[in-house]
C-alpha positions as CSV (number, residue, x, y, z in Angstrom):
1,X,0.0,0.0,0.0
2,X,1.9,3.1,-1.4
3,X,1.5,6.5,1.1
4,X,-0.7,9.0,0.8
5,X,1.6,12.2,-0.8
6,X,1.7,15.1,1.3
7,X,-1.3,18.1,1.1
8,X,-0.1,21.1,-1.5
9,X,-0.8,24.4,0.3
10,X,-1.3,25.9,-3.3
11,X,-4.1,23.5,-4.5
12,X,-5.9,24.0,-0.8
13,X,-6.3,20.3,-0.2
14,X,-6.9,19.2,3.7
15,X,-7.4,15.7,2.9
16,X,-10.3,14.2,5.1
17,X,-9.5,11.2,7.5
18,X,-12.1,10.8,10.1
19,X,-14.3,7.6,9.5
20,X,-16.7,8.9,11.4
21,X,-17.5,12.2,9.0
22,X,-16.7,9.9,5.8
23,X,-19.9,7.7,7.0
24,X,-22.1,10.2,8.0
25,X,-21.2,11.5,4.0
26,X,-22.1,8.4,2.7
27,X,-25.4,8.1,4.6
28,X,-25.7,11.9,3.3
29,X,-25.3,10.3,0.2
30,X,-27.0,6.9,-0.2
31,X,-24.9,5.9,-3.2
32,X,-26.8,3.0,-5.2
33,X,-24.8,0.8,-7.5
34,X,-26.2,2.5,-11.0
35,X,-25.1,5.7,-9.9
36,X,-23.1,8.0,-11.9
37,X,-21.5,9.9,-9.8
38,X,-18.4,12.3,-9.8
39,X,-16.2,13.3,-7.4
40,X,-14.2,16.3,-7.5
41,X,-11.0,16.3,-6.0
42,X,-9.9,12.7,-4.2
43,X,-8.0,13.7,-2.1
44,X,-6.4,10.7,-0.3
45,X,-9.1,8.6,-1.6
46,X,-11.3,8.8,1.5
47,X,-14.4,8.8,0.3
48,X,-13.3,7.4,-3.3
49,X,-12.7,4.1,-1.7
50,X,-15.9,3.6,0.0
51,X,-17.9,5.2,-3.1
52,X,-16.1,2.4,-5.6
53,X,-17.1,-0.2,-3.6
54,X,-20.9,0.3,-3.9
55,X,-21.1,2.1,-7.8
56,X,-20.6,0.1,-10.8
57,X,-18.6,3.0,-11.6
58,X,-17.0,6.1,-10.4
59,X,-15.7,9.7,-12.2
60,X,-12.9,11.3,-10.2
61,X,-12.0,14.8,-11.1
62,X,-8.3,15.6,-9.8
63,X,-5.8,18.0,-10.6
64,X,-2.9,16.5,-9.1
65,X,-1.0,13.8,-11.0
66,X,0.3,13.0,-7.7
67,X,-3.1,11.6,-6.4
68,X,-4.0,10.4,-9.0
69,X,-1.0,7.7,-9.4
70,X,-1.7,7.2,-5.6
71,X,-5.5,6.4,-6.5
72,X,-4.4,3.8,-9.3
73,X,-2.5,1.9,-6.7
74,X,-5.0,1.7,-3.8
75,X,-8.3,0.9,-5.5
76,X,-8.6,-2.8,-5.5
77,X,-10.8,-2.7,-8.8
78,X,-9.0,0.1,-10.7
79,X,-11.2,-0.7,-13.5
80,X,-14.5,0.9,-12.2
81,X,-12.3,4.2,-11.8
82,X,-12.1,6.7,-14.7
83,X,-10.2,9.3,-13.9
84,X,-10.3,12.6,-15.1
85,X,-6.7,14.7,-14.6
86,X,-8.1,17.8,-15.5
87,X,-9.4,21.7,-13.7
88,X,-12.9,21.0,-12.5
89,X,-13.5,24.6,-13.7
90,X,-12.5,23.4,-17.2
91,X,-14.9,20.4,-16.9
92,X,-18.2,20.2,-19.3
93,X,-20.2,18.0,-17.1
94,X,-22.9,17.6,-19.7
95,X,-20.2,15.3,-21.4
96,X,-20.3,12.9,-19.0
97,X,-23.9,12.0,-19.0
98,X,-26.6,10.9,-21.8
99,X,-29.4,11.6,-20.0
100,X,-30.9,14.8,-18.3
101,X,-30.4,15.2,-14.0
102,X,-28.6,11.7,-13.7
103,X,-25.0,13.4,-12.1
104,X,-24.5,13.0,-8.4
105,X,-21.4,15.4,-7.4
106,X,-19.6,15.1,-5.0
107,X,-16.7,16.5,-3.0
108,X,-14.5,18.2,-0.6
109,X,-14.4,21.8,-2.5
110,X,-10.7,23.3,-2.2
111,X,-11.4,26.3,0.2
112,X,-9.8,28.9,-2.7
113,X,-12.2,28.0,-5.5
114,X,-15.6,26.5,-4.0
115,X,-17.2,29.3,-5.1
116,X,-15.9,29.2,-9.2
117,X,-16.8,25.8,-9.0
118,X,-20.7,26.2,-7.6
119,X,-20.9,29.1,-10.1
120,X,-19.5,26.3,-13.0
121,X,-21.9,23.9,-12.1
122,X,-24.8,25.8,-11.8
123,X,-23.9,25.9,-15.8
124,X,-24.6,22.1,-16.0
125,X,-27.7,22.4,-13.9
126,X,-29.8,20.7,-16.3
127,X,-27.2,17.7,-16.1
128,X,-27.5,17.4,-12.5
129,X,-30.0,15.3,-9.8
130,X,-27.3,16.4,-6.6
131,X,-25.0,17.3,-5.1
132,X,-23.3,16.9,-1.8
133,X,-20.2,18.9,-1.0
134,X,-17.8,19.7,2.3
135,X,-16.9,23.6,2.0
136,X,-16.2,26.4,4.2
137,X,-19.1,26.6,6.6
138,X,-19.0,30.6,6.3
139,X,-19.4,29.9,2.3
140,X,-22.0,27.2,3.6
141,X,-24.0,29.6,5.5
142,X,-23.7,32.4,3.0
143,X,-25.5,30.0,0.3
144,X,-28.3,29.2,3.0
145,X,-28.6,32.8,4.0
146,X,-31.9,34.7,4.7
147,X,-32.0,38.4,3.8
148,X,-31.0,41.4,5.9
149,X,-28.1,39.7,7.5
150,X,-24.5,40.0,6.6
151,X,-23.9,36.9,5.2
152,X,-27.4,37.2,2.9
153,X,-24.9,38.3,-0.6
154,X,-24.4,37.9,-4.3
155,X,-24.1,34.0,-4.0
156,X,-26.8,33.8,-1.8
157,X,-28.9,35.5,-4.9
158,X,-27.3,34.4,-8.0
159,X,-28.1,30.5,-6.9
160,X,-31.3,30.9,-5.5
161,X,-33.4,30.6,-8.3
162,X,-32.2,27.5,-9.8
163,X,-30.9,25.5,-6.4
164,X,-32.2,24.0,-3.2
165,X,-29.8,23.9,-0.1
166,X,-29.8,22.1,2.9
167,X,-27.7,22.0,5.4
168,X,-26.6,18.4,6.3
169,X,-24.0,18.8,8.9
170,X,-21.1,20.0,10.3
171,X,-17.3,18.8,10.2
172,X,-14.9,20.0,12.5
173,X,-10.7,21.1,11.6
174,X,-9.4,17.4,13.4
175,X,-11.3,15.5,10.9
176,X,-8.5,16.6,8.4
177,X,-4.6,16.5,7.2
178,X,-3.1,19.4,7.6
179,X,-6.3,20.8,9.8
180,X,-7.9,23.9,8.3
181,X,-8.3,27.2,10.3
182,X,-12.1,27.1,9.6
183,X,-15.4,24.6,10.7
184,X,-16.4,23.0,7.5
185,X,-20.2,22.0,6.5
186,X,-21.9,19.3,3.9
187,X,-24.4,20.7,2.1
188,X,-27.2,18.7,-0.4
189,X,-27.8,21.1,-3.5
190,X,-30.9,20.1,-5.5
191,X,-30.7,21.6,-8.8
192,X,-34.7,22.7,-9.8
193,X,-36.3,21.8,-13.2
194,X,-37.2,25.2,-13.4
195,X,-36.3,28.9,-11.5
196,X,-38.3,29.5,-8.2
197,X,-39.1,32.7,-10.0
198,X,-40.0,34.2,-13.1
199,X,-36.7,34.5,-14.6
200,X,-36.8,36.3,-18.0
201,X,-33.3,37.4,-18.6
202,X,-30.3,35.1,-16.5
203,X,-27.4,37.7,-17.9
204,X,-29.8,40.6,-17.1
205,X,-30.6,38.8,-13.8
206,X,-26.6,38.0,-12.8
207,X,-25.2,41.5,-14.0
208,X,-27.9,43.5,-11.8
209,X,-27.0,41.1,-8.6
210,X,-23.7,41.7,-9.3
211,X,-24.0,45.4,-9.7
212,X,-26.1,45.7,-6.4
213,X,-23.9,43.9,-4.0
214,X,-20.6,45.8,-5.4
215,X,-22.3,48.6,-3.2
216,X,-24.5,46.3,-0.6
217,X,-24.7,49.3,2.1
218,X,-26.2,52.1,-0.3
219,X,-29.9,52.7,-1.3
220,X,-31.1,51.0,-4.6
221,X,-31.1,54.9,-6.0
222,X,-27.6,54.4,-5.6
223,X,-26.2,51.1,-6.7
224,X,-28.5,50.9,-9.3
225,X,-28.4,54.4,-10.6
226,X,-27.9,54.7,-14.3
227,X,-29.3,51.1,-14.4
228,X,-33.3,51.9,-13.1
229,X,-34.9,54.9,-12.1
230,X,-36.4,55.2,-9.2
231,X,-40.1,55.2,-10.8
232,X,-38.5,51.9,-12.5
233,X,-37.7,50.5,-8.9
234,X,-41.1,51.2,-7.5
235,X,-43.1,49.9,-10.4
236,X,-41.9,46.2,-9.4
237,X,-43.0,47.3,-6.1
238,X,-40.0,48.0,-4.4
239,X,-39.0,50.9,-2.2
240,X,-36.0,52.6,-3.7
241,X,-35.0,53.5,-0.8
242,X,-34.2,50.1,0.6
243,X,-31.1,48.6,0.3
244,X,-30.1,45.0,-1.6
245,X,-28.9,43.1,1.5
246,X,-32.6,43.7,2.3
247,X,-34.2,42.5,-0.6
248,X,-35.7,39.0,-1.6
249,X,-34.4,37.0,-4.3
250,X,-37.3,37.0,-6.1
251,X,-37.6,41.3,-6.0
252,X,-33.6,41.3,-7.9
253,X,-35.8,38.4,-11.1
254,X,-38.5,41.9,-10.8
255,X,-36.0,44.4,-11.7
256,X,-33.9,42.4,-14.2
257,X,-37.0,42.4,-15.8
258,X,-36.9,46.0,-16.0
259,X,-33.2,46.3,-17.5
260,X,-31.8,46.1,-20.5
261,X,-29.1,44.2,-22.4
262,X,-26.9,47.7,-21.8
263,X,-26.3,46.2,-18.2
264,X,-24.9,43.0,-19.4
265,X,-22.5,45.0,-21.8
266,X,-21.5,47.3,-19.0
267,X,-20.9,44.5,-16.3
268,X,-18.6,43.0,-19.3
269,X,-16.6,45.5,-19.9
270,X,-16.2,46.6,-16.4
């Protein structure tokens, strides 16, 4: 049994240990054999080796060639691994599936880029049926957040039309190699068939979120001015005078319905 190679501080990887936590993820999980599953970032191959011994087959997305070697050599049926050596954010998940929501993800997100990567799978939506990830439990609570509070942001927005998050549990820094500085959380995204709200622009929609929480503190008049007026704002039935840590999801899909594709060109070349 070769070693595990040491954790690069550049790639982020904390490399999960605790069989306790890697149980309660596979409970989270409840892998069946038919699955098609795909799990970003191995790691060690903590929760790869329990994964490949219940699916007929298992996608593993990892960066480093070092753990990838080291995967070859512990997985007693090396055969049911495909391995993909590659930047999850270069990944077109839509390849790796025939048929529409079939793609479980999973993962231990690399503190760094977890947020690049929820925004690069919410491109693949459609693709998806789940997904359970291990992230930062600030980014964790920041996804789950309710408005008016300081964690309540652009992520919070940008992923609540087209996602369903639930909070599965809490993992602690012991439960890792070299232990983080931060709590971590599992979360279970469910990716809807449709938005939660009327939707009619999603460029419109993500450059106006965008634009709003660049200046969270200030009144819509504000952020928004040169985008809406404030006869615009009120029309959807929103006071101007509020500000967008305030607002609901569903009031930022009313005044993207409002804009124009002058935003989207804006946000671009800003």
């Amino acid at each position: 049994m070769s070693l595990t190679p040491l954790p690069r501080k550049r790639l982020g990887q904390h490399f999960l240990h605790d069989h306790t936590v890697i149980d309660r993820l596979i409970r989270a999980i409840l892998p069946s054999p038919k699955d098609n599953i795909i799990e970003i970032g191995s790691g060690g191959g903590a929760l790869t080796l329990p994964l490949i011994k219940i699916v007929e087959k298992l996608h593993v997305i990892e960066l480093d060639e070092r753990m990838t070697a080291h995967l070859m050599e512990i997985v007693e049926d090396p055969e049911r691994l495909i391995v993909h050596q590659d930047d999850v954010l270069k990944v077109n998940f839509s390849s790796l599936t025939n048929n529409p929501h079939s793609l479980r993800i999973v993962g231990n997100l690399p503190y760094n880029i977890s947020t690049p990567i929820l925004f690069h799978l919410l491109n693949y939506r459609e693709a998806i049926k789940d997904i359970h990830i291990m992230l930062q439990k600030e980014v964790a609570t920041r996804i789950t957040a309710s408005p008016g509070g300081k964690d309540y942001g652009r992520l919070t927005v940008m992923l609540a039309p087209w996602i369903d998050a639930e909070t599965c549990f809490d993992v602690g820094p012991a439960a890792f190699t070299p232990p983080p500085k931060v709590t971590s959380t599992v979360l279970r995204l469910i990716p809807r068939d449709s938005p939660r709200f009327p939707l009619s622009d999603e460029a419109r929609f993500s450059a106006l979120v965008a634009r709003a929480f660049s200046m969270r503190r200030k009144m819509l008049t504000n952020s928004l001015r040169h985008w809406l007026t404030r006869e615009q704002i009120i029309s959807a039935g929103i006071d101007p005078t509020n500000r967008p840590e305030n607002l609901f999801p569903e009031d930022f899909g009313k005044l993207a319905a409002l804009g124009s594709d002058y935003w989207v060109k804006e946000s671009i070349e800003k």
